[in-house]
C-alpha positions in Angstrom: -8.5 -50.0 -25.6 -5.4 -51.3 -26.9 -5.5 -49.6 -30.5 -6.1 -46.1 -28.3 -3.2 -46.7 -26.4 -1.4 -46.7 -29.8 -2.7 -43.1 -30.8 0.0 -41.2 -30.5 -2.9 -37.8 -29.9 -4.6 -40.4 -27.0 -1.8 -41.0 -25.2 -1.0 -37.1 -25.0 -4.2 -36.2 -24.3 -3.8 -39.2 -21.3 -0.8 -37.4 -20.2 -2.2 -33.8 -20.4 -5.2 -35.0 -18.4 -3.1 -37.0 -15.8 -0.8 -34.3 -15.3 -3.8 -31.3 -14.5 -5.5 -34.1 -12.7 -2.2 -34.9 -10.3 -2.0 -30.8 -9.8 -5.8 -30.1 -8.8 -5.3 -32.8 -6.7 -1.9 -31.6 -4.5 -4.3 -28.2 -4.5 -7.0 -29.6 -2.9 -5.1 -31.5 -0.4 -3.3 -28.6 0.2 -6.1 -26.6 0.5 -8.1 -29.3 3.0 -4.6 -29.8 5.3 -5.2 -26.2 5.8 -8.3 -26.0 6.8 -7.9 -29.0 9.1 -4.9 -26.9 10.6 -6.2 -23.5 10.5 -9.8 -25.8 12.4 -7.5 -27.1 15.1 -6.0 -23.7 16.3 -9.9 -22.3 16.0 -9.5 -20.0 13.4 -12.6 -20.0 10.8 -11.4 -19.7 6.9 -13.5 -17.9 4.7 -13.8 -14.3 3.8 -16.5 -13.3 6.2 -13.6 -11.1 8.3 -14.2 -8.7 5.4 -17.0 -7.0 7.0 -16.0 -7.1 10.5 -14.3 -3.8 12.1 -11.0 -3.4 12.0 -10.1 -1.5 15.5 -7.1 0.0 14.3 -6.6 3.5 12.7 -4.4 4.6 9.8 -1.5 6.7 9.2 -2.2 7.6 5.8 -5.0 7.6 3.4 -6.9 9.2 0.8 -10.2 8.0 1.7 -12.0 8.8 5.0 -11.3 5.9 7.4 -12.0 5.2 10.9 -11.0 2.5 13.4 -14.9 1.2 12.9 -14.7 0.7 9.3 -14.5 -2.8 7.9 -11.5 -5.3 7.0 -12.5 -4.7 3.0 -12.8 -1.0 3.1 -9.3 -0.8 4.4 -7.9 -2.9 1.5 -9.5 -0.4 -1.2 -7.4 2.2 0.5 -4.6 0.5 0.6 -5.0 -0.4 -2.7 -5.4 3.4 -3.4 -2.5 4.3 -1.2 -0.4 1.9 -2.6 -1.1 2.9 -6.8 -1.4 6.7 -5.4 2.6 6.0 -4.5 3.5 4.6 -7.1 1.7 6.9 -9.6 4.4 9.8 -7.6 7.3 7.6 -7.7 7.5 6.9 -11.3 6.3 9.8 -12.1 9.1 11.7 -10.3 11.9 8.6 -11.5 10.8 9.1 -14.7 12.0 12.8 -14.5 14.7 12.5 -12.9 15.6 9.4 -15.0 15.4 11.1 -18.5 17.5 13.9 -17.3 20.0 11.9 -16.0 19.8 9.7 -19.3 20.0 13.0 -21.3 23.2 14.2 -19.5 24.9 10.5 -20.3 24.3 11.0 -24.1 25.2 14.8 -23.9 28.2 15.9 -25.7 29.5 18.4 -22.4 32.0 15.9 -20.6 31.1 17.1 -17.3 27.5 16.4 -18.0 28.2 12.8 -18.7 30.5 12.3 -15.9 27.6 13.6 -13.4 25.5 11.2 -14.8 27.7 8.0 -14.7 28.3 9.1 -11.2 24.6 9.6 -10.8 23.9 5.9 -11.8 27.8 4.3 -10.1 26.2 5.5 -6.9 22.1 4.9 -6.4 22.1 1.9 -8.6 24.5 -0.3 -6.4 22.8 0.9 -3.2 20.2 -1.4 -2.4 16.7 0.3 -2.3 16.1 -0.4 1.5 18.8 0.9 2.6 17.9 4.2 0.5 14.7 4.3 2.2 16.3 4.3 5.8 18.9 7.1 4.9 15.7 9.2 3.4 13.8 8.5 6.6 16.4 9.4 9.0 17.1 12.7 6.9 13.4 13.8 6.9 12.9 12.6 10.8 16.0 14.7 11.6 14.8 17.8 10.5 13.9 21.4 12.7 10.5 20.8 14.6 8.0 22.6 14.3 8.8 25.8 16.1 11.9 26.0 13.8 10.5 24.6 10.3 11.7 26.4 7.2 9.9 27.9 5.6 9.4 29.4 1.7 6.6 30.9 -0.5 4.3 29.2 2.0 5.8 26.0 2.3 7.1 24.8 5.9 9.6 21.7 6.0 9.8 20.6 9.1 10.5 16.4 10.7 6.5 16.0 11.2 6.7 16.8 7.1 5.9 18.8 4.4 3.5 21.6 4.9 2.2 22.9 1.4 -0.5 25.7 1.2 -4.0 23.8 -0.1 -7.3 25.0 -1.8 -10.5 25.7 0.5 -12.3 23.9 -2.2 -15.0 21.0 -2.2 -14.2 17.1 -2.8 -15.9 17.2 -6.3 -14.5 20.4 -7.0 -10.8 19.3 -6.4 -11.6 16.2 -8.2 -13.0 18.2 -11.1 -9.9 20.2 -11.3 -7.5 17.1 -11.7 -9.3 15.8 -14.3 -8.6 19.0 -16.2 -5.3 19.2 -15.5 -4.7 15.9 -16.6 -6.5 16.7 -19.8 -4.2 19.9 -20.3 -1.5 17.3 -20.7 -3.2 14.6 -22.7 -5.1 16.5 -25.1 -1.8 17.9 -26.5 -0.1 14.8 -27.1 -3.4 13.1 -29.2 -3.6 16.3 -30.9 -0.1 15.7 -31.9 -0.9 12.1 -33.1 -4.0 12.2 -34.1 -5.1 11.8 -38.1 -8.3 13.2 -37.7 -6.8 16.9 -38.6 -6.0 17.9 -42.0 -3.7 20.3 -40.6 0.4 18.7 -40.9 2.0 17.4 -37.8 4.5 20.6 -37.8 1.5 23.4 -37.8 -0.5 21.7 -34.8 1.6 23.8 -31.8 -0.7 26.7 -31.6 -4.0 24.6 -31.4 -2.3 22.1 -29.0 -1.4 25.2 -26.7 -4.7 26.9 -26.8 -6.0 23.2 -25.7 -4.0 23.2 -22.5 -4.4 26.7 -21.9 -8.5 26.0 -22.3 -8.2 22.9 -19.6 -6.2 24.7 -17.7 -8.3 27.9 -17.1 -11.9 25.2 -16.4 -9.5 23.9 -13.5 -8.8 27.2 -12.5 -12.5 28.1 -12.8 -13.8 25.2 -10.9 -11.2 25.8 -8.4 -13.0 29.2 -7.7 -16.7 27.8 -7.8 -15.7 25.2 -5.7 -14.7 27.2 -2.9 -15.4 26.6 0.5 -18.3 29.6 2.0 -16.6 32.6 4.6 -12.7 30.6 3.5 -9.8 32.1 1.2 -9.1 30.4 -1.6 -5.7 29.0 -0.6 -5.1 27.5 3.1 -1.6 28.2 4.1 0.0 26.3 7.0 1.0 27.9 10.3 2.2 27.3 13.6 -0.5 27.5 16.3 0.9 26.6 19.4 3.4 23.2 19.2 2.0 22.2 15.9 1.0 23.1 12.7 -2.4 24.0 11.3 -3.6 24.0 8.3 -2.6 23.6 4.3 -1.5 20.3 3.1 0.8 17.9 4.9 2.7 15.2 3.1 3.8 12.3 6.0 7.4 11.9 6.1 7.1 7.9 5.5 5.5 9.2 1.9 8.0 11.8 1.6 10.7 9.1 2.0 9.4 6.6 -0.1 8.6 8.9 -3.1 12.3 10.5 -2.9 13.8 6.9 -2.6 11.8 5.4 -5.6 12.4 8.4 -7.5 15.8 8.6 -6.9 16.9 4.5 -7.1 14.3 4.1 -10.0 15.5 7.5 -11.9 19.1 5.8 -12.1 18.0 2.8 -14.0 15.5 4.8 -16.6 18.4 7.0 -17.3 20.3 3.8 -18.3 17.0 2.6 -20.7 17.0 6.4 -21.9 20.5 6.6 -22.7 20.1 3.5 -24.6 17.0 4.2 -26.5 19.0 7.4 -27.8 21.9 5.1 -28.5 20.3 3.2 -30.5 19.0 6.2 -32.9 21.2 5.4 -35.6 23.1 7.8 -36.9 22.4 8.1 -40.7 18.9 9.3 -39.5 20.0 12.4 -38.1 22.2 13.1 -40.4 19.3 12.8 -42.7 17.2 14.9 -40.6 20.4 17.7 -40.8 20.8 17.5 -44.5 17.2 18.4 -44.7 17.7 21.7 -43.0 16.2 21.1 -39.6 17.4 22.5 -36.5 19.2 20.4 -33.7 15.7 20.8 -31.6 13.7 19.6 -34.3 16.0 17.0 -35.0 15.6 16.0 -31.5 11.6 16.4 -31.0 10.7 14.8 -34.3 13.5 12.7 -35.2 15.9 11.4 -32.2 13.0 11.5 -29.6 10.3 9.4 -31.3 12.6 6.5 -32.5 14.1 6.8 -29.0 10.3 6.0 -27.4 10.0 3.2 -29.6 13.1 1.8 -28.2 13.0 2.3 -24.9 8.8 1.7 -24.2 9.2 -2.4 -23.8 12.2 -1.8 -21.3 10.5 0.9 -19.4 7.2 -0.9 -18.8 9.3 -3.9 -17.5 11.1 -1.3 -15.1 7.8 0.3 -13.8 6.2 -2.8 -13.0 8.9 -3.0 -10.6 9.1 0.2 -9.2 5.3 -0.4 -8.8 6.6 -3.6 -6.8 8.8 -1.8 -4.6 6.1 0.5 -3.1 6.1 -2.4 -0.5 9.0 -1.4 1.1 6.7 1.2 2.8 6.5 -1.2 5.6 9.7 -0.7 6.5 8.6 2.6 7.7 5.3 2.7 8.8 3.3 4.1 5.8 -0.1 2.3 5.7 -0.2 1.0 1.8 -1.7 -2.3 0.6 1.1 -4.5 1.8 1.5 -3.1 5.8 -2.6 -3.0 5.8 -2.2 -7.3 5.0 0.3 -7.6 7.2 -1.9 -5.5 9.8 -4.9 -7.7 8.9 -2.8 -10.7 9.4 -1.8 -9.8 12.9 -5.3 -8.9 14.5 -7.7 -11.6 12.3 -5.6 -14.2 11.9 -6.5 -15.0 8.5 -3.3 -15.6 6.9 -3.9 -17.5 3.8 -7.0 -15.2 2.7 -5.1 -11.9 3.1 -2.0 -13.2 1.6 -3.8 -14.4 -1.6 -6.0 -11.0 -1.5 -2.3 -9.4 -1.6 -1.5 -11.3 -4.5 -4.4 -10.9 -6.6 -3.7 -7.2 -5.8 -0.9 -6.5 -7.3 -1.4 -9.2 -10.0 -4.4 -6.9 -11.0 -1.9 -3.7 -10.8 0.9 -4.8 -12.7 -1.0 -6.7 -15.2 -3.1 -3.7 -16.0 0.1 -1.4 -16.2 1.6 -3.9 -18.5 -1.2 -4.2 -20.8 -1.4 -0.4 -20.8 2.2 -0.2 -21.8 2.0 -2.7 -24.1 -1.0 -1.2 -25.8 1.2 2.2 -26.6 4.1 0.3 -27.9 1.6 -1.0 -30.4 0.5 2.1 -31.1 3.5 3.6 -31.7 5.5 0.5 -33.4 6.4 1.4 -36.8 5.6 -1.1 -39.2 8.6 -3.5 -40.8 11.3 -1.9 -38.2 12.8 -3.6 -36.1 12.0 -1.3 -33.1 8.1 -2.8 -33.3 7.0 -4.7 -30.4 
């Protein structure tokens, strides 16, 4: 026993064990002081609450819900709610990110000045308070009776009123998908090595692909429709309210304007240093060659750019992603409020809280590895932009 003690791989593998050992066993403690507590106050652990009703209704949400529906039903659509958010948000920071990052590296002075003000300002105000300001702008608009209206659009404090297909679920469904294909199919075409045709001479087929994906959606859209409706539902006032169309809550209206708006002014500062970091020789290069300044900047400034910024960005949208939690600050039913809801009418703390966590754990580790995935994909081998 002695002359194992003296191993110097032993007595680290001792350690090792002794050390997981003392940790599973402050869990398990932990975890039976819990259960004594959670015993004395006559609350059962366990996940069995899952499939009890809930008795509450929801605000918002993609999925049918009533107040009958179970505990675990309720934390899919929050789950849903909450990525359906965030999928808006960044989408809309992203665009109003690059722009601003594209004034800041603009040669026009007044552009760049915006821009810096742009950032100066909704960077150093703290998100929540961004959320409140956009909240009490959107509560404090006309009612109803006085919305304002445009190309069948009515703004008004109850919300956004857009005009909505009369079409089926799987119709609508259908649709997206080849929407979304209209924009991805163009970018692998792009990248792709499976054409012999050269990078340069892919435009026309990559158009006729979107316009192809574009026209099914269009087509579905049309099959789809609902019998003795037109195609498009506009919105209208019928009495005190509105009726029909499309209505985006103002608590999702705020909380997509806020996130795009606080996120947009930190991607412009990781696009306006992904440009920055371009270095200069290579678009002189590109110039020399007899490219224009557009296809110096598509082929050229923007790539190396990507390649810069990618690792930054995915850092910055697993945040943004985080941040869809401030929604319970203002009442918009996403997979935070609907824990904290849970919580307060079952009592079970400790299993909503750690379904919470493995929630977003399983979001934002999924949108890393996506992220990270692409920057592989797009590293360039033996420069020092490669992830």
């Amino acid at each position: 026993m002695v002359s194992l003690l003296r191993n110097q791989k032993v007595r680290n593998a001792l350690l090792q064990v002794l050390y997981v050992g003392s940790i599973a066993a402050m869990v398990l403690a932990g975890i039976a002081i819990a259960r004594q507590n959670l015993a004395a106050q006559g609350i059962t652990s366990g996940f069995d609450f899952l499939f009890k009703s809930t008795g509450w209704d929801l605000n918002f949400s993609l999925l049918p819900a009533t107040a009958n529906d179970p505990y675990w039903w309720y934390f899919l659509i929050g789950i849903i709610n909450t990525l359906f958010l965030g999928t808006v948000g960044l989408t809309l920071a992203t665009i109003v990110g690059t722009i601003v990052g594209l004034a800041r590296t603009s040669s026009n002075e007044l552009a760049r000045l915006l821009g810096r003000t742009y950032v100066d300002i909704f960077r150093n105000i703290p998100l929540i308070l961004q959320v409140f300001f956009w909240y009490a702008v959107i509560t404090h608009l006309p009612t109803p009776r006085a919305a304002h209206e445009g190309w069948g659009f009515l703004l008004t404090s109850r919300g956004l009123y857009i005009p909505f297909p009369n079409v089926s679920s799987a119709a609508l469904a259908a649709a997206t998908l080849a929407v979304i294909a209209a924009i991805a199919l163009p970018i692998w075409l792009g990248r792709t090595s499976r054409l012999s045709l050269p990078v340069g001479q892919r435009g026309g087929i990559q158009l006729a692909c979107a316009a192809a994906a574009l026209a099914c959606a269009a087509v579905v859209l049309v099959a789809g429709r609902l019998a003795d409706l037109p195609l498009l539902d506009f919105p209208a006032l019928q009495g005190l309210n509105l009726r029909g169309g499309l209505r985006i809550p103002p608590e999702f209206a705020t909380l997509a304007i806020a996130i795009a708006i606080y996120g947009g002014s930190y991607i412009a500062e990781i696009v306006r240093g992904g440009f920055k970091a371009v270095g200069k020789g290579q678009v002189e290069a590109a110039l020399s060659l007899g490219l224009g300044p557009w296809r110096v900047f598509m082929l050229v400034r923007l790539p190396l750019a990507l390649r810069a910024m990618l690792p930054i960005l995915a850092n910055q949208y697993v945040w943004l992603m985080k941040a869809t939690t401030m929604g319970i600050a203002v009442g918009f039913t996403d997979f935070f409020m609907i824990v904290a809801l849970t919580i307060n009418h079952s009592g079970q703390t400790i299993e909503a809280i750690g379904i919470l966590m493995a929630g977003f754990l399983a979001i934002n580790l999924s949108l890393a590895a996506i992220f990270n995935r692409i920057n592989k994909a797009i590293a360039l081998k033996g420069n020092q932009l490669r992830g």
